[in-house]
N, CA, C and O atoms as a Tripos MOL2 file, in Angstrom:
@<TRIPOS>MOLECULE
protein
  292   291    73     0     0
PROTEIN
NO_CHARGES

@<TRIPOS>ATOM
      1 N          30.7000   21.0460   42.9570 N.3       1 UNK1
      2 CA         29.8500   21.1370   44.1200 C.3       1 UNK1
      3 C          30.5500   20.4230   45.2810 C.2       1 UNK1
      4 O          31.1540   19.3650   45.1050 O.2       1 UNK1
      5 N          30.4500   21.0640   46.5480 N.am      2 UNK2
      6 CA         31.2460   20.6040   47.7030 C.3       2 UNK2
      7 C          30.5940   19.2660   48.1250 C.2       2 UNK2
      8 O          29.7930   18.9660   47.2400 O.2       2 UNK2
      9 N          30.6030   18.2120   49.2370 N.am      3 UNK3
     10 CA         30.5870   17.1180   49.5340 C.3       3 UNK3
     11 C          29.6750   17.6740   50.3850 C.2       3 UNK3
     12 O          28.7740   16.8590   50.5830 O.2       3 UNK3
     13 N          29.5120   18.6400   50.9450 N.am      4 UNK4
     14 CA         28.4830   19.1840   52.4260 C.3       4 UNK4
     15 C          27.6360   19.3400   51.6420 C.2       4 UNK4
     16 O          26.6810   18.6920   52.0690 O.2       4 UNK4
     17 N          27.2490   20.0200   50.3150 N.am      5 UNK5
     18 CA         26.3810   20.8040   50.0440 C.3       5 UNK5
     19 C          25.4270   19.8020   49.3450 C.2       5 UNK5
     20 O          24.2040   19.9400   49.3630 O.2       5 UNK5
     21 N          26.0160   18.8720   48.7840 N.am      6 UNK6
     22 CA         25.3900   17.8340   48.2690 C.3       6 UNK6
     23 C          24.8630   16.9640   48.8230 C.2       6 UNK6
     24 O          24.1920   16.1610   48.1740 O.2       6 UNK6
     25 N          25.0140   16.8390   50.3310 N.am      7 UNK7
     26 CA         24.7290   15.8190   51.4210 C.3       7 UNK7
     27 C          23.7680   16.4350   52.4330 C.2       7 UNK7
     28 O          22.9850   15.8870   53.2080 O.2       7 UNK7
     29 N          24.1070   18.0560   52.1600 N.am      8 UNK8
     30 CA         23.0770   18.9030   52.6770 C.3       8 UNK8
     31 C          21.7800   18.6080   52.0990 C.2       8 UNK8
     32 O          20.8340   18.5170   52.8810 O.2       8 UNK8
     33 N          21.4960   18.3790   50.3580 N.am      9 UNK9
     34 CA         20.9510   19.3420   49.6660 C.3       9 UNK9
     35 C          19.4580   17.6050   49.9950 C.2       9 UNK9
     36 O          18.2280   17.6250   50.0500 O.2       9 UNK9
     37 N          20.5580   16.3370   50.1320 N.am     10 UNK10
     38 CA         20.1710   14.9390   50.4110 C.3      10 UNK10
     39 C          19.1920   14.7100   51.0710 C.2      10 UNK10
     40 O          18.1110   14.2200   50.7460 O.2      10 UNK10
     41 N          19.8780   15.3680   52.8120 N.am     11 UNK11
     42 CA         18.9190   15.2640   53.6050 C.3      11 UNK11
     43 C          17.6020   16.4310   54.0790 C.2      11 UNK11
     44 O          16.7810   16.5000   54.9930 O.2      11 UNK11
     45 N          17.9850   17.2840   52.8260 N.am     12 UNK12
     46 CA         16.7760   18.5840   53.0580 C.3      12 UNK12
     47 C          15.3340   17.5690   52.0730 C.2      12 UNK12
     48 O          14.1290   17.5920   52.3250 O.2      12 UNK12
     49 N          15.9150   16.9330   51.1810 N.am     13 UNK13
     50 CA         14.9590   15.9130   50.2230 C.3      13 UNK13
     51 C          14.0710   14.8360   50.9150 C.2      13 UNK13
     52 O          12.8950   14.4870   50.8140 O.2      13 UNK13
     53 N          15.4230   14.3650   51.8530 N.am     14 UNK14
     54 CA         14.8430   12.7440   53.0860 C.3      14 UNK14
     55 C          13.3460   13.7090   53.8910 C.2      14 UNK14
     56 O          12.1370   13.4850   53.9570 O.2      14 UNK14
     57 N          14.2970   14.8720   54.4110 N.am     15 UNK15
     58 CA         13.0450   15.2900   55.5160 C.3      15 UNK15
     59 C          11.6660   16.3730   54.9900 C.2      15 UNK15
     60 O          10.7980   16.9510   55.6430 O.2      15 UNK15
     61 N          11.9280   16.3150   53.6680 N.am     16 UNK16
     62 CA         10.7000   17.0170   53.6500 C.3      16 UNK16
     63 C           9.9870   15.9620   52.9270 C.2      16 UNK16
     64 O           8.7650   16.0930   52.9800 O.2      16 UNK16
     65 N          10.5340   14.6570   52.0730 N.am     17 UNK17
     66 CA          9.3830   13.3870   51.9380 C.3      17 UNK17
     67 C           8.9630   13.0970   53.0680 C.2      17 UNK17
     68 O           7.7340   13.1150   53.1410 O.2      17 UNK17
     69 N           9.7220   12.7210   54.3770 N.am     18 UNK18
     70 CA          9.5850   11.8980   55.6760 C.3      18 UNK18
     71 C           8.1210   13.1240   55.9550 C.2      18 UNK18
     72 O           7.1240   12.7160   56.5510 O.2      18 UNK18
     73 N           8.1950   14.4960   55.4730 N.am     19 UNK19
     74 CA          7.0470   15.0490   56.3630 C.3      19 UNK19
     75 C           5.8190   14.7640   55.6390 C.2      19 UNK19
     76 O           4.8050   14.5330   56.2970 O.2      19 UNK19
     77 N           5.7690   14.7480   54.1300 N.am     20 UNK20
     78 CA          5.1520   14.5850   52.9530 C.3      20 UNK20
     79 C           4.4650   13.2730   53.2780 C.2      20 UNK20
     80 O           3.2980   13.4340   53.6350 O.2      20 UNK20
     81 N           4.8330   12.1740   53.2500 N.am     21 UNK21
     82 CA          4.5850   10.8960   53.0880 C.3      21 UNK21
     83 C           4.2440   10.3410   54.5880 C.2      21 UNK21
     84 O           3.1950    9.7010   54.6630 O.2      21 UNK21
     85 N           5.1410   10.5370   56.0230 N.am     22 UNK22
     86 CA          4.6640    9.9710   56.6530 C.3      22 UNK22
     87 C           4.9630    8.8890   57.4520 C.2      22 UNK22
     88 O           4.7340    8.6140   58.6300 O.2      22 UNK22
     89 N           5.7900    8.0820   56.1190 N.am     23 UNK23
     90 CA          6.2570    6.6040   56.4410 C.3      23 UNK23
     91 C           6.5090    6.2040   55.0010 C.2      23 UNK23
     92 O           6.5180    6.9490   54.0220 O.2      23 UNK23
     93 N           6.7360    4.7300   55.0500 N.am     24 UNK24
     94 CA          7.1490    3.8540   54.2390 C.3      24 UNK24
     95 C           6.1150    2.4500   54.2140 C.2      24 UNK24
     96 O           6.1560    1.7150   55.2010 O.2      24 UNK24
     97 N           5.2970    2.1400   53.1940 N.am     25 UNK25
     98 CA          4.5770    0.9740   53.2750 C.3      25 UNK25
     99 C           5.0790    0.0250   52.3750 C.2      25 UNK25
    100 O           5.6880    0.3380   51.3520 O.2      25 UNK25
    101 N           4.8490   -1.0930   52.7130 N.am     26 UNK26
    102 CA          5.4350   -2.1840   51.8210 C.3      26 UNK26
    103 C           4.6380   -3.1090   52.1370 C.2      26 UNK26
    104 O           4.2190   -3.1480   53.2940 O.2      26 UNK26
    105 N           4.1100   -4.3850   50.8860 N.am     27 UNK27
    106 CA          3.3040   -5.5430   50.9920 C.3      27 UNK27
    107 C           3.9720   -7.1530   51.1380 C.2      27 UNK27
    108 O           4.2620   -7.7590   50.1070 O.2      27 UNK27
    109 N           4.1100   -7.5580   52.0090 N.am     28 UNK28
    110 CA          4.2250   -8.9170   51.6770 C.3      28 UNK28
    111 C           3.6790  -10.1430   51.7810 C.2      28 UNK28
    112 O           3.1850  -10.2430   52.9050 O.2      28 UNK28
    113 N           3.4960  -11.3590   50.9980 N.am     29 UNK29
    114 CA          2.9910  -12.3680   51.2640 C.3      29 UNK29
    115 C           2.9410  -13.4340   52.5050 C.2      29 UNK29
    116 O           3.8130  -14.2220   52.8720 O.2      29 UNK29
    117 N           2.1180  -13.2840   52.8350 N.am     30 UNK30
    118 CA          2.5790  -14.5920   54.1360 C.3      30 UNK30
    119 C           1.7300  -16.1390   53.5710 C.2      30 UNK30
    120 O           0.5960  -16.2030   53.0970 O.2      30 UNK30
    121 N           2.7120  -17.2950   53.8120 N.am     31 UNK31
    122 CA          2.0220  -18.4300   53.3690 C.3      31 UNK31
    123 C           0.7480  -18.5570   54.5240 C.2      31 UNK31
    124 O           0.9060  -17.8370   55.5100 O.2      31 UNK31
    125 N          -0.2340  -19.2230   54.5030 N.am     32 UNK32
    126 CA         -0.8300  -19.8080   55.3220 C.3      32 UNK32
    127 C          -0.9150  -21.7320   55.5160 C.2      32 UNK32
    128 O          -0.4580  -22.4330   56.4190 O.2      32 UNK32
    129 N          -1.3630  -21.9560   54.7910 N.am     33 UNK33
    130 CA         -1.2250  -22.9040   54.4160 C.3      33 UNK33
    131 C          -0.6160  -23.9320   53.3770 C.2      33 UNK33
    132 O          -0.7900  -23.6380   52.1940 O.2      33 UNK33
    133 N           0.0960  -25.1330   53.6660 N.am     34 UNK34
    134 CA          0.7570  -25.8140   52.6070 C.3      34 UNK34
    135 C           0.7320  -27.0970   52.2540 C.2      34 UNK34
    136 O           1.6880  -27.6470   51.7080 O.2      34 UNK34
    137 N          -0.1920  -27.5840   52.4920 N.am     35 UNK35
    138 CA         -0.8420  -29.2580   51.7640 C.3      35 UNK35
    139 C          -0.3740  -29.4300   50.3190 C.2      35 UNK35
    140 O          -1.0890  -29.1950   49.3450 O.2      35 UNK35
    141 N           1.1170  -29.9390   50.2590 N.am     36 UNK36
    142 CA          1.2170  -30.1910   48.4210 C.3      36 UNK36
    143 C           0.9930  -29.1210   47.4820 C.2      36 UNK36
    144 O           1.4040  -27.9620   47.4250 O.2      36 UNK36
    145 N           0.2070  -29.8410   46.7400 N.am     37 UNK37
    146 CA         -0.5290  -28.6680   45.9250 C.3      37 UNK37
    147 C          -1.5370  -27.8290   45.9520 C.2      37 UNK37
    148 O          -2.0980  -27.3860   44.9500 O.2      37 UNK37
    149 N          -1.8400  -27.5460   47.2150 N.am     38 UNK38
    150 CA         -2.3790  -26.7120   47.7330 C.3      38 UNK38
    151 C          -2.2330  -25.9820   48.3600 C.2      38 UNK38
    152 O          -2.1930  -26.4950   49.4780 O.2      38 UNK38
    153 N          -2.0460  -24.5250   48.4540 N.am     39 UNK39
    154 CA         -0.9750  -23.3470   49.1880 C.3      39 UNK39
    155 C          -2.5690  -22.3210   49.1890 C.2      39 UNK39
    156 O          -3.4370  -22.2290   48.3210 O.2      39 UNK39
    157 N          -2.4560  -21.6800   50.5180 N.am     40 UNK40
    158 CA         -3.4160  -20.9080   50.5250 C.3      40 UNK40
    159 C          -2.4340  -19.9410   51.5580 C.2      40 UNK40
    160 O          -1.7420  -20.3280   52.5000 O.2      40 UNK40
    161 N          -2.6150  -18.6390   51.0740 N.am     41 UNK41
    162 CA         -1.7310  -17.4480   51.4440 C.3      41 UNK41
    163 C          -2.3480  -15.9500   51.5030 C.2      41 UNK41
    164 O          -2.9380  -15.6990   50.4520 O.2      41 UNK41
    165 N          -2.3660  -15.3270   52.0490 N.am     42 UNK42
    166 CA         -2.7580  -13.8060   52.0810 C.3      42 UNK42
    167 C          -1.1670  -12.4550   51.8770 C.2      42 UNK42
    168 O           0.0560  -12.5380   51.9850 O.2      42 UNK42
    169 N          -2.1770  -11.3390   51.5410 N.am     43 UNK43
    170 CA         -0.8990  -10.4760   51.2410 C.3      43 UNK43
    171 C          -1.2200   -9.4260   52.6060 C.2      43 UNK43
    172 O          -2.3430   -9.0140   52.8960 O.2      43 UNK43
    173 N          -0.0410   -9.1310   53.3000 N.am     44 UNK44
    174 CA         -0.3510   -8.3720   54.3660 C.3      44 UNK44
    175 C           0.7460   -7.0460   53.7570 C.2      44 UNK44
    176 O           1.8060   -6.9660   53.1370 O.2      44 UNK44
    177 N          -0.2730   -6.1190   54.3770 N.am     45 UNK45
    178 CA          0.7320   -4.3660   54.1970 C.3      45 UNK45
    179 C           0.7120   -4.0270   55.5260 C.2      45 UNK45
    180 O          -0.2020   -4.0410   56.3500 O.2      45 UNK45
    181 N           2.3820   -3.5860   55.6330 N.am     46 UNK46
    182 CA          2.4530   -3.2370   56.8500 C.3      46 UNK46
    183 C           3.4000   -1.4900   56.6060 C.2      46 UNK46
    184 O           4.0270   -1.2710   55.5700 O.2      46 UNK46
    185 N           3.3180   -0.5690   57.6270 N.am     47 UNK47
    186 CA          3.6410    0.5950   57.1700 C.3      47 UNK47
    187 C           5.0920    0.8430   58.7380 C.2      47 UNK47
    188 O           5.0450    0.5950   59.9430 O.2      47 UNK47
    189 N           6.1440    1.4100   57.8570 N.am     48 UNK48
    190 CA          6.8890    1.9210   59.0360 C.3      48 UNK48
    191 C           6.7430    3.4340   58.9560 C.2      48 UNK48
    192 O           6.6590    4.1200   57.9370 O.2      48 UNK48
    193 N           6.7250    3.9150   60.5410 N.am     49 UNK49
    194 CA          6.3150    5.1980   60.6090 C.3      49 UNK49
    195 C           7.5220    6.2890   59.9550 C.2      49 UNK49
    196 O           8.1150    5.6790   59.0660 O.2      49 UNK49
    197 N           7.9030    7.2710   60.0650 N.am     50 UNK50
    198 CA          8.7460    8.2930   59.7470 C.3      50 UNK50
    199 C           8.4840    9.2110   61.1660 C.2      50 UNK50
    200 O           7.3560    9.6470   61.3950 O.2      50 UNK50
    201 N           9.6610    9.4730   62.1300 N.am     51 UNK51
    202 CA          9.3310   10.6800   62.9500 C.3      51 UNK51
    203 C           9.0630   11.8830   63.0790 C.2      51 UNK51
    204 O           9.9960   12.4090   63.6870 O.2      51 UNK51
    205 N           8.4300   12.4700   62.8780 N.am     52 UNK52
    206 CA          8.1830   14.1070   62.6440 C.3      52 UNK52
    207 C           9.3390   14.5300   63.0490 C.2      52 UNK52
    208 O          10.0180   15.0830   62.1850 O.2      52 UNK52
    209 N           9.9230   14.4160   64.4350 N.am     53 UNK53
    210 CA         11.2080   14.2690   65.2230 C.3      53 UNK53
    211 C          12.2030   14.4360   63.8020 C.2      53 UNK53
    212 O          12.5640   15.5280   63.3620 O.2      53 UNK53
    213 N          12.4870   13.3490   63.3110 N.am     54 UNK54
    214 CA         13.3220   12.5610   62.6760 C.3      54 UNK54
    215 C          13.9120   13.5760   61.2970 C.2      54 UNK54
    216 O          14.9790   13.9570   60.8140 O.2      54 UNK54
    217 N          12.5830   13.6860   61.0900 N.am     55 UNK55
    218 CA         12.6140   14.6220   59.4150 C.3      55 UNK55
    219 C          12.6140   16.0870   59.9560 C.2      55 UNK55
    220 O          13.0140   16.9220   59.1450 O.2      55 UNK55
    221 N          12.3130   16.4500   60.9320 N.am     56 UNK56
    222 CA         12.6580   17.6980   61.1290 C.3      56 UNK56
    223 C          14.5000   17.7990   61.3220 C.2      56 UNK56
    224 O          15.1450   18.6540   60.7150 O.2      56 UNK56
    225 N          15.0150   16.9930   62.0630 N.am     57 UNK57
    226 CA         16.1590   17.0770   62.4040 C.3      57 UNK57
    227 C          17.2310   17.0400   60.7130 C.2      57 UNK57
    228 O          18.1850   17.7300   60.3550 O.2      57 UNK57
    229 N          16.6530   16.1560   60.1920 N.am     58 UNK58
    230 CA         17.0360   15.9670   58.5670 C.3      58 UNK58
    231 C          17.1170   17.7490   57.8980 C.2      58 UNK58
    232 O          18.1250   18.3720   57.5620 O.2      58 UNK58
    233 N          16.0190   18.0900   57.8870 N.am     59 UNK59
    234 CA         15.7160   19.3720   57.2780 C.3      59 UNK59
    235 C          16.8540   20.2760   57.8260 C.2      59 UNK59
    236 O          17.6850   20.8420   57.1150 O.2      59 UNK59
    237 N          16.7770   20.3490   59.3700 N.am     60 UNK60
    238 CA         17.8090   21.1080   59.4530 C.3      60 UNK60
    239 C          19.5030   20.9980   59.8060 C.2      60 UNK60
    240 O          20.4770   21.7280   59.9900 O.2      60 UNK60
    241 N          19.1130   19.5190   59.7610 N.am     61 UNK61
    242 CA         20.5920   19.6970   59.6480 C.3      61 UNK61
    243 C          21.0720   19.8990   57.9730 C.2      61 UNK61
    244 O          22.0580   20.6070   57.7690 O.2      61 UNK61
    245 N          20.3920   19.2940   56.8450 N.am     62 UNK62
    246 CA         20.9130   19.7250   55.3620 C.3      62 UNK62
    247 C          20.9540   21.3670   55.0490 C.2      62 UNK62
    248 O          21.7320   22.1240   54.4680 O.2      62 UNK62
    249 N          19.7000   21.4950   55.7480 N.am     63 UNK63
    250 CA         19.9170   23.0630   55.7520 C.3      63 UNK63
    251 C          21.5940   23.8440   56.4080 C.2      63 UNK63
    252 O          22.3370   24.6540   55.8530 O.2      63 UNK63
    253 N          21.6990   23.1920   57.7300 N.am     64 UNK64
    254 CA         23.1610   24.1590   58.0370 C.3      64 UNK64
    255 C          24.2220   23.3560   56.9730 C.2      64 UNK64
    256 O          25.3040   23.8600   56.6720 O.2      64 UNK64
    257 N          23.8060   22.1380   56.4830 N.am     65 UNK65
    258 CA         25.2360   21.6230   55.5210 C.3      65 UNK65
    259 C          25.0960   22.7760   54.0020 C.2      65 UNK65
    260 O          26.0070   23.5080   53.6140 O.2      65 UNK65
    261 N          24.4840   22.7210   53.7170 N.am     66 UNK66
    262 CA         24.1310   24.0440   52.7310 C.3      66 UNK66
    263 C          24.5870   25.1030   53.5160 C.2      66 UNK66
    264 O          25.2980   25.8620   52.8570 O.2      66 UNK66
    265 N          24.4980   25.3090   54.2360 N.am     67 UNK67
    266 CA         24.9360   26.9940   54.6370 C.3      67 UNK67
    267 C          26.6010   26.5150   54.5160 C.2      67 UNK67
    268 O          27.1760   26.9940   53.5380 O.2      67 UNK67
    269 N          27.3420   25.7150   55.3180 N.am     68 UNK68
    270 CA         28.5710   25.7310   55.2430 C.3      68 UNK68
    271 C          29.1230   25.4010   54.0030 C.2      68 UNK68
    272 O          30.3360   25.3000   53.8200 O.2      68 UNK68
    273 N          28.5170   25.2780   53.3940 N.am     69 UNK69
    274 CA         29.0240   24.8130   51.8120 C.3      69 UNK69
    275 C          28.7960   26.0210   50.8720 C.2      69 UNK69
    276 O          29.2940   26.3060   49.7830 O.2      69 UNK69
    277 N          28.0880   26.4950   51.4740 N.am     70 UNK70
    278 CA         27.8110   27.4940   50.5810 C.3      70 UNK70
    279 C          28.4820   29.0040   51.2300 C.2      70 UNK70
    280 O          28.4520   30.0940   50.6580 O.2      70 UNK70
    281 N          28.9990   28.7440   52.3920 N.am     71 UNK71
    282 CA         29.7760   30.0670   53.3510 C.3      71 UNK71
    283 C          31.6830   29.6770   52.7310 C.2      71 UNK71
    284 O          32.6360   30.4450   52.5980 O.2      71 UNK71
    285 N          31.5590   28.1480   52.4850 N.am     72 UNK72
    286 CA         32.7510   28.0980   52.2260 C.3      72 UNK72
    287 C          33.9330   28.2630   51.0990 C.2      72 UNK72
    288 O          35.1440   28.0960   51.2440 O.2      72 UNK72
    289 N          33.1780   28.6530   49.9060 N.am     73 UNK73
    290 CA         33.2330   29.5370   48.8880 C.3      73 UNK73
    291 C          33.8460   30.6670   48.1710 C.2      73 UNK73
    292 O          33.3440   31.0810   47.1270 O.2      73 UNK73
@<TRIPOS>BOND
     1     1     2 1
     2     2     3 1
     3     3     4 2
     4     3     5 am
     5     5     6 1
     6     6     7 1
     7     7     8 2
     8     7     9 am
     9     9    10 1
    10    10    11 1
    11    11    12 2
    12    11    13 am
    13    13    14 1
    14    14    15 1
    15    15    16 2
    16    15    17 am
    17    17    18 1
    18    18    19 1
    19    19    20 2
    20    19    21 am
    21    21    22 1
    22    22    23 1
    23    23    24 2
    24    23    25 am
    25    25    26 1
    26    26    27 1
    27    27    28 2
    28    27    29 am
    29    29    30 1
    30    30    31 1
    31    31    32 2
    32    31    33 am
    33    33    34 1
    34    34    35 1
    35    35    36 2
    36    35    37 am
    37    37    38 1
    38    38    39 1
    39    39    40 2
    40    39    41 am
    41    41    42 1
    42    42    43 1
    43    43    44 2
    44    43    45 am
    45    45    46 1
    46    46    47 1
    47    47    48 2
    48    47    49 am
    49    49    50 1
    50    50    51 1
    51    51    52 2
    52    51    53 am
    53    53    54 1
    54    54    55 1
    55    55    56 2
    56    55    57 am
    57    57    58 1
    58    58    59 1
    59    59    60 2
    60    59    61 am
    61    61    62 1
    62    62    63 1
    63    63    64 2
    64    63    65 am
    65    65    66 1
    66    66    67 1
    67    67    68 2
    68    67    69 am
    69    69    70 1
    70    70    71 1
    71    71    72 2
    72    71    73 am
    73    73    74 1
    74    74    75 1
    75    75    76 2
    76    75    77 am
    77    77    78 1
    78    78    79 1
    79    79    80 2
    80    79    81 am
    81    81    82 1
    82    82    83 1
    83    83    84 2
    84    83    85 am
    85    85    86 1
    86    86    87 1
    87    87    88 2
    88    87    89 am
    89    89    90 1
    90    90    91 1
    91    91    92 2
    92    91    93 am
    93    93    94 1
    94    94    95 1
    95    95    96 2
    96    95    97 am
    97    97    98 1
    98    98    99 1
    99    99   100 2
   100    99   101 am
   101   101   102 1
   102   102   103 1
   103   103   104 2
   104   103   105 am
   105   105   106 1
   106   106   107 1
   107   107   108 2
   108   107   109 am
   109   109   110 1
   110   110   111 1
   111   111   112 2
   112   111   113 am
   113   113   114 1
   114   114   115 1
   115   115   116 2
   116   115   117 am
   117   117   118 1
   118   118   119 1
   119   119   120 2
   120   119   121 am
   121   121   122 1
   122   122   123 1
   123   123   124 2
   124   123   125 am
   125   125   126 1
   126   126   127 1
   127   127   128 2
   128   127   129 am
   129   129   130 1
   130   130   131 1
   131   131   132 2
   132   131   133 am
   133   133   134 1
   134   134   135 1
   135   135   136 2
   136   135   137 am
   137   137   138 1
   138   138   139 1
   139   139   140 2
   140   139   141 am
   141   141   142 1
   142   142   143 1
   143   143   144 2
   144   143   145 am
   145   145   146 1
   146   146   147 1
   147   147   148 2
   148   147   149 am
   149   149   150 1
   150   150   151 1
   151   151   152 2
   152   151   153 am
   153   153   154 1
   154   154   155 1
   155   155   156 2
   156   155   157 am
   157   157   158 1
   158   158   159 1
   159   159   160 2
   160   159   161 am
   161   161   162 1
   162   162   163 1
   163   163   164 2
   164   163   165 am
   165   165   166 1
   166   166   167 1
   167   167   168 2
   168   167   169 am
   169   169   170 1
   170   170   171 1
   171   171   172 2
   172   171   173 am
   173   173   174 1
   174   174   175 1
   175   175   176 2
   176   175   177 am
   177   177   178 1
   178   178   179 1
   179   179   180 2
   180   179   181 am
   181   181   182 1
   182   182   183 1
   183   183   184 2
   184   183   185 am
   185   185   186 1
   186   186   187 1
   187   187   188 2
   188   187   189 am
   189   189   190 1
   190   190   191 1
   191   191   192 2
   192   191   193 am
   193   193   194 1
   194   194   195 1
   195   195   196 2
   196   195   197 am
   197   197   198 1
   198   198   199 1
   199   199   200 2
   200   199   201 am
   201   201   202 1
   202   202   203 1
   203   203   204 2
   204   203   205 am
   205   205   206 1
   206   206   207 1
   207   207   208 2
   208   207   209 am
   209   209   210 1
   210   210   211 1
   211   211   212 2
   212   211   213 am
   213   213   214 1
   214   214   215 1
   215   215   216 2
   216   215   217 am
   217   217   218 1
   218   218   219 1
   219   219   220 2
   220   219   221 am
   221   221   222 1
   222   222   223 1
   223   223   224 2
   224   223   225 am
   225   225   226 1
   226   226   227 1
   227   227   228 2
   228   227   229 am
   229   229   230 1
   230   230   231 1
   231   231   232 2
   232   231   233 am
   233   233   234 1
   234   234   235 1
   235   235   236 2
   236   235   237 am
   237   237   238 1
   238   238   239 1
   239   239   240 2
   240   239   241 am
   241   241   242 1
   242   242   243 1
   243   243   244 2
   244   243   245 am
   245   245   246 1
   246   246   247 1
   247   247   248 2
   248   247   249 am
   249   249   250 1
   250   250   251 1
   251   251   252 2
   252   251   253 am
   253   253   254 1
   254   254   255 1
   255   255   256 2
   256   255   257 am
   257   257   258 1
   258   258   259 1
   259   259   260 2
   260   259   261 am
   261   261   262 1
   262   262   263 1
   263   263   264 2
   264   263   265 am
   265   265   266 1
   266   266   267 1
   267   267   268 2
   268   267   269 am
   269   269   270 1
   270   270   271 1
   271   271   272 2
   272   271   273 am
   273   273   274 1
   274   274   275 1
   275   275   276 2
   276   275   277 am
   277   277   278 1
   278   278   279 1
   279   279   280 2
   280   279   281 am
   281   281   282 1
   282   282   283 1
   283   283   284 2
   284   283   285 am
   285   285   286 1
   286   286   287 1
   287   287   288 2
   288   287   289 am
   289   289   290 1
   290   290   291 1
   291   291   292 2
@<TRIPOS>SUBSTRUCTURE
     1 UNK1         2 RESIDUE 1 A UNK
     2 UNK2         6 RESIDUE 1 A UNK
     3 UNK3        10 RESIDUE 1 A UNK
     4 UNK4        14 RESIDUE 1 A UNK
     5 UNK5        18 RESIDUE 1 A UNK
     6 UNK6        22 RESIDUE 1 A UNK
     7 UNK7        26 RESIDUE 1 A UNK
     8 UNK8        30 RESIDUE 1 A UNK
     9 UNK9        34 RESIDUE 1 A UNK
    10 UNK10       38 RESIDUE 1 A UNK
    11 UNK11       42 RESIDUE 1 A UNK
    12 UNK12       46 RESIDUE 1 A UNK
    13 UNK13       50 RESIDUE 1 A UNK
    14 UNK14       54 RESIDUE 1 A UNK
    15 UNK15       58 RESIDUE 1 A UNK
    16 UNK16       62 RESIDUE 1 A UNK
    17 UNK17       66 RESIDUE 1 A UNK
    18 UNK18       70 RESIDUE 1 A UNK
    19 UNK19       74 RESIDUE 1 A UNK
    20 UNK20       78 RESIDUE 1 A UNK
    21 UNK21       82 RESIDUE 1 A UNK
    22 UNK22       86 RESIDUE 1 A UNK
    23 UNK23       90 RESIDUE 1 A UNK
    24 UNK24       94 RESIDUE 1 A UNK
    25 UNK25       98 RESIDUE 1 A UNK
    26 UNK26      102 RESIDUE 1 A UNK
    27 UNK27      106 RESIDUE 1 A UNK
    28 UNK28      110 RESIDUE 1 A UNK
    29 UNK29      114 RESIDUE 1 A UNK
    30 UNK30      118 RESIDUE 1 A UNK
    31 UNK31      122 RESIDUE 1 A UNK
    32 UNK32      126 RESIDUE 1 A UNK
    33 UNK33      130 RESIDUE 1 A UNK
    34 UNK34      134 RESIDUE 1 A UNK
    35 UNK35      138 RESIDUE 1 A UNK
    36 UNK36      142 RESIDUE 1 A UNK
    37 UNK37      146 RESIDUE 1 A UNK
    38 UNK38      150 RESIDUE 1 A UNK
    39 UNK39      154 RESIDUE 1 A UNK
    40 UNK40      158 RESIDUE 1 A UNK
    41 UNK41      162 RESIDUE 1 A UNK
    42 UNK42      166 RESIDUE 1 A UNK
    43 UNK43      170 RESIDUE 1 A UNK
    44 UNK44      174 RESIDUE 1 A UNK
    45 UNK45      178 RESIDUE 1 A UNK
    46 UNK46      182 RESIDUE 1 A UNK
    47 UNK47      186 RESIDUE 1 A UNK
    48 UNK48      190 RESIDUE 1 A UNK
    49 UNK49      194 RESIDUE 1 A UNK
    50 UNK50      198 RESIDUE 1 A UNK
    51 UNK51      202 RESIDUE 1 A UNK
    52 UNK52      206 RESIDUE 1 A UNK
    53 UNK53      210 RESIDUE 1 A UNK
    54 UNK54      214 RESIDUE 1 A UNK
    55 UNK55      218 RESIDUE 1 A UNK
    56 UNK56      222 RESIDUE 1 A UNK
    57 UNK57      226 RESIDUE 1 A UNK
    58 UNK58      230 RESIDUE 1 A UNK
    59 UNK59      234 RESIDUE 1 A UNK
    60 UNK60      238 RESIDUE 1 A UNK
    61 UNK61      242 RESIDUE 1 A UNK
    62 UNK62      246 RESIDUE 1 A UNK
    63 UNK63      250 RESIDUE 1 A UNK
    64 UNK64      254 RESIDUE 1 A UNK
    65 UNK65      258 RESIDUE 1 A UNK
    66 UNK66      262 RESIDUE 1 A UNK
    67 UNK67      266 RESIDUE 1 A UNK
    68 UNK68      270 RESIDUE 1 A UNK
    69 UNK69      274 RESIDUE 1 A UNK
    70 UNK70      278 RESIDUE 1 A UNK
    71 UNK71      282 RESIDUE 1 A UNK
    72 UNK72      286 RESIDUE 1 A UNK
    73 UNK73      290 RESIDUE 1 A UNK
């Protein structure tokens, strides 16, 4: 398998999760407080977006890397 077609086949995967999903969420702890032995903390989720923009451009550009990989044959 060519190096395009496989890198094509990559970002046809990135941009149709990025349209699927949306974004990326992840949780982390923040301390609040720290008296000794006493730690009082909350878990915050925060989400990064995905561009519609972004994953469309993904889609098609794996798409023309597939075509040249697959024209080059």
């Amino acid at each position: 398998m060519k190096t395009a077609t496989l890198i094509g086949i990559i970002l046809i995967v990135l941009g149709v999760a990025g349209f699927a999903f949306g974004g990326v969420s992840f949780t982390h702890q923040k301390k609040d407080v720290d008296l000794g032995p006493l730690q009082v903390s909350h878990k915050e989720k925060d989400t990064m977006p995905i561009s519609p923009v972004l994953s469309t451009l993904s889609l098609v550009a794996g798409i023309g890397l597939v075509a040249v990989g697959a024209k080059g044959r």
